[in-house]
Phi, psi and omega in degrees: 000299159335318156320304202289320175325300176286296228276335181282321186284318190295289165315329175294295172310318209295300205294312189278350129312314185285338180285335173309302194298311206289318215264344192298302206271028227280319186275359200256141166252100169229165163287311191269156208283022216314342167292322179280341173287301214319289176298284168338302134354261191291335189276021188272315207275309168319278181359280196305301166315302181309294183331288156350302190269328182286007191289160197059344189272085225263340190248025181277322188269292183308331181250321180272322204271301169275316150319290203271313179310306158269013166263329159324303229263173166186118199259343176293283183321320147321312197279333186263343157315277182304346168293303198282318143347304197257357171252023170247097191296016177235007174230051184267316172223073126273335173293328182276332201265325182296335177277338189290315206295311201277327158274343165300281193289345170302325182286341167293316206284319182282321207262337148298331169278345187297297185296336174268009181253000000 
């Protein structure tokens, strides 16, 4: 039960950080959706880090990795970017250049906190 407590607390903070980042970059002029890399970004590079440092630790994952982290993070909201992105035939590469960003550096960003824990 305790579990479900952090993992509830955690997500909760996760979400109102990523509405933070989202309402910051609300103003920035680019094509790409940059609040959603942003966050992904670091919880891709957190993710890895923590994970790492929480072994033994039992309420370190339930409230940061799977709470504020997967409340941070957002994989839906990726999907309906690149969703919308890929029915407009005048944004196909911004859809590549923006899917190279978020799964290369995200995958870069985790395998760098990995090697560094």
């Amino acid at each position: 039960m305790i579990n479900l407590l952090l993992v509830m607390v955690g997500g909760g903070l996760g979400a109102v950080v990523r509405a933070a980042v989202t309402n910051s970059c609300k103003n920035l002029r680019t094509q790409l959706p940059i609040a959603t890399l942003i966050v992904n970004l670091a919880g891709s590079f957190l993710i890895s880090i923590i994970s790492g440092m929480a072994i033994g630790h039992a309420f370190v994952s339930p409230l940061l990795v799977t709470g504020f982290l997967g409340g941070l993070t957002t994989f839906s909201t990726l999907s309906s970017e690149l969703s919308q992105m890929l029915m407009n035939k005048t944004k196909l590469t911004l859809f590549i250049i923006y899917s190279l960003l978020q799964y290369g550096l995200c995958f870069a960003a985790c395998l760098i906190g990995y090697h560094l824990v």
